[in-house]
TIKOLRO-337668 format. One record per residue (C-alpha): residue in three letters; x, y, z. Coordinates in steps of 0.5 Angstrom, whole numbers, plus 500, padded with zeros to 3 digits. Layout:
# residues N
ALAXYZ/...
//
This chain:
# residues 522
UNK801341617/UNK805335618/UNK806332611/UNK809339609/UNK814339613/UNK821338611/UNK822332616/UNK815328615/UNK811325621/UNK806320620/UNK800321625/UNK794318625/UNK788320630/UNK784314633/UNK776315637/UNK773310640/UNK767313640/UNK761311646/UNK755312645/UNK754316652/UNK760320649/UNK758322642/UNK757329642/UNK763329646/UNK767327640/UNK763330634/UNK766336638/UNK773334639/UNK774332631/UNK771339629/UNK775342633/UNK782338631/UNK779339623/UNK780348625/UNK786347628/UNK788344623/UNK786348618/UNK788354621/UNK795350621/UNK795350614/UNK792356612/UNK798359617/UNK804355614/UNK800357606/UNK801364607/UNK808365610/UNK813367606/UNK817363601/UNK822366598/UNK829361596/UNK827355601/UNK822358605/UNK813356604/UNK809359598/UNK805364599/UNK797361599/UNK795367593/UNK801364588/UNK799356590/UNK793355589/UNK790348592/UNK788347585/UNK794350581/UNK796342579/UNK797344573/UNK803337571/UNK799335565/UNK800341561/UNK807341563/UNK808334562/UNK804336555/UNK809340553/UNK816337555/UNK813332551/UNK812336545/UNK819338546/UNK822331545/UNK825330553/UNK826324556/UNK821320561/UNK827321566/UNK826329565/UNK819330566/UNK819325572/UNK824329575/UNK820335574/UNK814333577/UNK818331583/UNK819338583/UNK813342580/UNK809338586/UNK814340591/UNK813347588/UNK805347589/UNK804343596/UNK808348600/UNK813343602/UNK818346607/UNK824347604/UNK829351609/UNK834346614/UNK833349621/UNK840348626/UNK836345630/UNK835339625/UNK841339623/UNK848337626/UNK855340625/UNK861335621/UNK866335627/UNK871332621/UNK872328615/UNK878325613/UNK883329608/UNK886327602/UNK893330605/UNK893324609/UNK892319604/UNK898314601/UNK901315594/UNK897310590/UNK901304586/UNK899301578/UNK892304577/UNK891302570/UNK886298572/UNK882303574/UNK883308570/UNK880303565/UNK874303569/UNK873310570/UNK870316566/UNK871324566/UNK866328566/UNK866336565/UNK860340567/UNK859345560/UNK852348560/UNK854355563/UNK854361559/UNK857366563/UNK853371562/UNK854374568/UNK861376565/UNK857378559/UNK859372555/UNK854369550/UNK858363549/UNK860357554/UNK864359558/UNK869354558/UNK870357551/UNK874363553/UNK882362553/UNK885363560/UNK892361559/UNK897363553/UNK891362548/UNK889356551/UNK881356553/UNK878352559/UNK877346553/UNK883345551/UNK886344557/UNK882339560/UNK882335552/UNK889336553/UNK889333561/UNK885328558/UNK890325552/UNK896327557/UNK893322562/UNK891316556/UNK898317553/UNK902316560/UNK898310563/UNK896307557/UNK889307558/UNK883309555/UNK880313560/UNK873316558/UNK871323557/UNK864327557/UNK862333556/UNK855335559/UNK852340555/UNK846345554/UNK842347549/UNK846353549/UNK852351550/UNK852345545/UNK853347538/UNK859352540/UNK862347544/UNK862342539/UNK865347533/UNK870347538/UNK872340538/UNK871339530/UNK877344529/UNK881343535/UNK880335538/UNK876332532/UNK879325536/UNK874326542/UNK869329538/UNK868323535/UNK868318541/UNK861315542/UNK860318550/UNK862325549/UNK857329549/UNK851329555/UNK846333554/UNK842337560/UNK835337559/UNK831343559/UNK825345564/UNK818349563/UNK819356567/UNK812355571/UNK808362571/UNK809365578/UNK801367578/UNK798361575/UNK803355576/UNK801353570/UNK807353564/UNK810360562/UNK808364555/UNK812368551/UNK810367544/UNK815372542/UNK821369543/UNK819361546/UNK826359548/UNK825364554/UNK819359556/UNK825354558/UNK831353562/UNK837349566/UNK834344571/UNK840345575/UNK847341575/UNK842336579/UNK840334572/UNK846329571/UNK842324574/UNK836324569/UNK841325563/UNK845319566/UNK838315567/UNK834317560/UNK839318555/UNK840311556/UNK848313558/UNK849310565/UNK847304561/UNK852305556/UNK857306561/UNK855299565/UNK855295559/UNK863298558/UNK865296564/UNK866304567/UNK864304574/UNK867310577/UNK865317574/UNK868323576/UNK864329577/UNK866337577/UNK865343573/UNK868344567/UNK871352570/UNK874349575/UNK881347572/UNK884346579/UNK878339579/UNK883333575/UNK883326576/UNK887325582/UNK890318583/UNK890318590/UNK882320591/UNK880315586/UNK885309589/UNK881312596/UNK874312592/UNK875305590/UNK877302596/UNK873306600/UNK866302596/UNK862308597/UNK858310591/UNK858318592/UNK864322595/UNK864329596/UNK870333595/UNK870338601/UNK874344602/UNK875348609/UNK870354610/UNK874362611/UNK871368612/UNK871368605/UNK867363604/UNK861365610/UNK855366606/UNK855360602/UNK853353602/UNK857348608/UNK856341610/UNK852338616/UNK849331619/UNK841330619/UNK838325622/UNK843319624/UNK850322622/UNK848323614/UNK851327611/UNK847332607/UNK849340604/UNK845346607/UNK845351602/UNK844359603/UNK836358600/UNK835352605/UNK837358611/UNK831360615/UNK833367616/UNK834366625/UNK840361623/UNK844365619/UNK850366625/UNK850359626/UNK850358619/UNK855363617/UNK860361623/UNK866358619/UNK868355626/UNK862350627/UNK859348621/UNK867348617/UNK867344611/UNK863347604/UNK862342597/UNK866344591/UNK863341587/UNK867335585/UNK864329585/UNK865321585/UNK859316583/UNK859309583/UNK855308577/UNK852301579/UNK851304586/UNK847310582/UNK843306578/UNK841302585/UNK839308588/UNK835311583/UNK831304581/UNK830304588/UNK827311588/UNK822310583/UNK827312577/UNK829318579/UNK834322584/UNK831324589/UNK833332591/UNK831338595/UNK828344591/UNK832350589/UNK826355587/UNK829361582/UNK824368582/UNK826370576/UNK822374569/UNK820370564/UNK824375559/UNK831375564/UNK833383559/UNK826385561/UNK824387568/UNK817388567/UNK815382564/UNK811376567/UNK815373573/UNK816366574/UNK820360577/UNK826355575/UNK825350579/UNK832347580/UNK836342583/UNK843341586/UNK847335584/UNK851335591/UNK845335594/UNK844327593/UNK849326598/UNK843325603/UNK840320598/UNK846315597/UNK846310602/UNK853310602/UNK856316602/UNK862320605/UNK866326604/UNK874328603/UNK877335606/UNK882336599/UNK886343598/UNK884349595/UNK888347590/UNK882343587/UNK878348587/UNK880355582/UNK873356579/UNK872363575/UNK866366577/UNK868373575/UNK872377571/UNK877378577/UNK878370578/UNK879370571/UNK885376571/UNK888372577/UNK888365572/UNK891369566/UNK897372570/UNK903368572/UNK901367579/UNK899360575/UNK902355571/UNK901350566/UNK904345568/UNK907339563/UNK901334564/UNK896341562/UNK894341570/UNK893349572/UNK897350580/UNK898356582/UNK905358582/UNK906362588/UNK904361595/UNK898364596/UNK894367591/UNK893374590/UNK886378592/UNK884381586/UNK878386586/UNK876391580/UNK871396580/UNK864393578/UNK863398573/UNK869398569/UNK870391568/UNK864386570/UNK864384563/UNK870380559/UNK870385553/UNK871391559/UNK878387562/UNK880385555/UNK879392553/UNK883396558/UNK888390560/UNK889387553/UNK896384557/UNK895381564/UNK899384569/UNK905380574/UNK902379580/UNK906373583/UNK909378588/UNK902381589/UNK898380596/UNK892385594/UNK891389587/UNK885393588/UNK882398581/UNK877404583/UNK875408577/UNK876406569/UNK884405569/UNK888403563/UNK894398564/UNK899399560/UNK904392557/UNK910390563/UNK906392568/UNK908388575/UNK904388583/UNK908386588/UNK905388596/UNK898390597/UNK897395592/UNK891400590/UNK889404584/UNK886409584/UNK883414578/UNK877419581/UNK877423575/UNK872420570/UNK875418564/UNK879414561/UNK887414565/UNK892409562/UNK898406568/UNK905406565/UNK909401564/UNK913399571/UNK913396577/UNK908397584/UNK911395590/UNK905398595/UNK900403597/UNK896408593/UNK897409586/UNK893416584/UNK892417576/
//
């Protein structure tokens, strides 16, 4: 049971059998044996949704089926790297290891130092030298119903995701004089698009030896069998992302990481490549270098906004590590959503030190050690009714806890702008953002406006472009909400807290105007 858990306790039991207490004995290691079994076979049938222990009947004591897995990873040409990583996870899969982080195992972080509170940095010319951008670029969309990288979608004045980080990133060379390195890590899916998209529009990054990292892919595993999943009439759907947790074993087995050593880069910067507020800050890069951390977390403070997801927290000996909704048991969850306790939650953007890093997965056997995000999904994800099976995943923020040197830094919102749905991306698109003149995305108002939109209507980017072909002005605006199927005429401006309201079922168009409050019925 023990060696189950989260936390693991080594235990021995030692007899000292006497003749005269023989029978005794015999007994006492019968009775221990059923317990412990009894145990086991308890912990083996509860539930285990996302974080939680496998049923017994989905993990057989037999269901080790790595070398058909490591077979097939093979045929499809993946790194050495890849397929450890993998194992690492397949085996944490079939052991029933205990995945979720009780409050009572865990600390909360009191405070963290700030970014506001750093000094303005001097001549970093040096560093930037010794410093490589790195832009997470395996994502779809296809919440949004995109079938391309997301990053390929234009955000402002024509201008897509990629072309204003290619444009920070040359901004930044030209004015410093430097040659910071740039690198996409890409996936399967997104690759080919993304670099059609640099041969017509930045051939000279296209060209450079370090732009592309590819994410590795994983074997569904098949949730009844845990052996590899089969779909012979479209195998590519026998495959998916790893995770952002990948970053670590493309580094390590596409000999990158190396690579960069060998240049001279010892710093990588780390966040995704939606998140245009995620720039190469002189201030915390001066701070990372001086601080001689090898990872540093960028954090942001929690609001109610921000309850049900992932927040920071201390385990054992004020290390830091991240507790992830999946890693939540279900009595936790007031303490985990209260955003006065537990106060800080990870955006995403990430500072390694590369020597750093190559030490700490040598030491770890070549590998990065992360916890397991278990996915219960259909091996066909359009169709509902076909067989069911599990992404095993990692998160790359979740190393923070693997690092023997780690620390996090509190950086304003401004830092992170993610665009997850089509209502983030009306938000971006309107003037409450600016480009600014080195290609940095800010907000252009104080607070930026809370848009929501009705699901039905407008979940899907073709739905938005299709029914509000012109952004609105929402600099003025505090809230816009759209209920029903609403059609936004040109010169459209939102200032207060305003709401749309169309109850009739069809198609309506708002006029040209502006809308200064309250309820608008069409």
């Amino acid at each position: 049971l023990n060696k189950h858990r989260r936390r693991k306790v080594g235990s021995a039991f030692c007899f000292v059998i006497f003749p005269h207490r023989l029978l005794f004995n015999m007994f006492a290691v019968a009775s221990i044996a059923a317990l412990a079994a009894g145990s086991y076979a308890l912990n083996k049938h509860r539930k285990r949704g996302r974080g939680e222990y496998a049923p017994a009947e989905s993990v057989p004591a037999s269901a080790d089926s790595f070398e058909e897995f490591e077979s097939k990873m093979k045929r499809a040409k993946l790194n050495p790297s890849a397929i450890k990583a993998f194992k690492a996870n397949y085996r944490a899969l079939i052991s029933g290891q205990k995945t979720t982080m009780s409050e009572t195992e865990i600390s909360p972080v009191e405070s963290l130092p700030r970014l506001d509170d750093m000094k303005e940095a001097g001549d970093l010319s040096q560093l930037l030298e010794q410093t490589a951008v790195l832009k997470l670029n395996g994502g779809l969309g296809t919440s949004m119903g995109l079938e391309k990288a997301k990053s390929l979608l234009p955000v402002k004045d024509g201008q897509t995701f990629l072309d204003l980080i290619a444009q920070q990133v040359k901004y930044m060379r030209r004015t410093y004089k430097t040659q910071t390195q740039f690198i996409l890590m890409n996936s399967f899916s997104t690759s080919t698009d993304t670099k059609d998209f640099f041969k017509t529009n930045h051939s000279d990054l296209l060209a450079e030896p370090n732009f592309e990292l590819m994410q590795n892919m994983s074997p569904k595993v098949d949730a009844a069998t845990l052996k590899p999943a089969a779909y012979p009439t479209d195998p590519d759907l026998e495959w998916c992302p790893p995770g952002h947790g990948d970053i670590y074993a493309s580094l390590l087995g596409s000999g990158m990481l190396e690579r960069l050593l060998e240049d001279g880069i010892k710093y990588l910067f780390v966040s995704n490549a939606d998140n245009l507020g995620a720039t190469l800050d002189l201030k915390l890069l001066n701070y990372f270098a001086s601080s001689k951390l090898g990872f540093l977390m960028e954090a942001a403070e929690r609001t109610e906004a921000d309850k049900k997801g992932g927040h920071l927290c201390y385990i054992g000996a004020k290390r830091l590590a991240l507790r992830e909704s999946a890693q939540c048991e279900p009595e936790d969850e007031v303490h985990f959503q209260n955003v006065q306790r537990h106060k800080y939650f990870n955006t995403n953007n990430l500072w390694i030190d590369l020597k750093q890093l190559q030490d700490c997965t040598t030491a770890a056997g070549g590998s990065m050690p992360l916890p397991l995000i278990k996915n219960s999904k259909t091996v066909n994800p359009r169709d509902k009714k076909s067989a069911k099976v599990f992404q095993l995943e990692t998160a790359m923020g979740a190393a923070i806890e693997s690092f023997k040197n780690a620390g996090a830094i509190v950086v304003p919102r401004t830092r992170f702008a993610p665009v997850k749905t089509c209502n983030d991306l009306v938000v971006l698109r309107s003037d409450a953002y600016e480009v600014t003149e080195d290609f940095r995305v800010q907000a252009a108002v104080e607070k930026v406006p809370f848009v929501k939109m009705d699901d039905e209507h407008y979940k899907l980017v073709d739905q938005v472009e299709a029914l509000m072909p012109t952004p609105p002005s929402l600099k003025g605006c505090v809230s816009l909400v759209v209920e029903g199927k609403v059609k936004f005429s040109p010169n459209t401006s939102f200032a207060g807290s305003q709401i749309i309201r169309n109850k009739s079922g069809e198609t309506r168009t708002l006029p040209a105007g502006n809308y200064t409050g309250g309820v608008f019925e069409l």
